[in-house]
N, C-alpha and C positions, 0 to 999 in steps of 0.2 A: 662203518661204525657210527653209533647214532650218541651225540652227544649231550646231554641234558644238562643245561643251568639249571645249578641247585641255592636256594638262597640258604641264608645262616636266620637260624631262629635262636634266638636267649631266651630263657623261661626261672621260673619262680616258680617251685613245687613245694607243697608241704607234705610229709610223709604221715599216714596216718596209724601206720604198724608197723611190727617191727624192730628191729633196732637200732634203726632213725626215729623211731617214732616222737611225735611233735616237734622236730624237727626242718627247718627250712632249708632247700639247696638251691644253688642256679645252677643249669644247665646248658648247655651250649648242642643242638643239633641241626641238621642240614635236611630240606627238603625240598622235594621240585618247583613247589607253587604255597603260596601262602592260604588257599584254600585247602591245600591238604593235610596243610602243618595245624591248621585251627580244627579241620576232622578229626588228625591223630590227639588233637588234645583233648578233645570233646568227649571223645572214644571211651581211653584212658582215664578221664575225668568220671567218668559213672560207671566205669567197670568196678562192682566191689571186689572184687580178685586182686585188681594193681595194689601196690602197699602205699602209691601218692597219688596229689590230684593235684592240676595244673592253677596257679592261683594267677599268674601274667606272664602273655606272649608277647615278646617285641621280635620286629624284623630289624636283624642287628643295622640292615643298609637303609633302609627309611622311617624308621620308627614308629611302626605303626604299632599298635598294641590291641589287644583281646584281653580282657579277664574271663573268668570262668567261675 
């Protein structure tokens, strides 16, 4: 069995459609590597399909941060 350390990512979304809309939320998700968590936000962030876009990422255990 293959184990992955996943770190915890906090995020600040603002919802653009919807019924959130203009709306701010925090989020709380988990992923393998902090390179992947700043992809899926990136991603996310210019899909115009998603109904949010990523406004800031912190790593809950180091504090690192990305805006978008």
């Amino acid at each position: 069995m293959i184990t992955v350390e996943m770190i915890t990512v906090e995020m600040n979304t603002f919802h653009c459609k919807g019924a959130k809309n203009g709306q701010v939320d925090f989020k709380v998700m988990r992923f393998p590597n902090w390179d992947l968590a700043c992809k899926w936000a990136g991603t996310q962030t210019m899909d115009v399909v998603c109904p949010f876009v990523v406004l800031e990422m912190r790593n809950a255990i180091t504090g690192q941060k990305e805006w978008f």
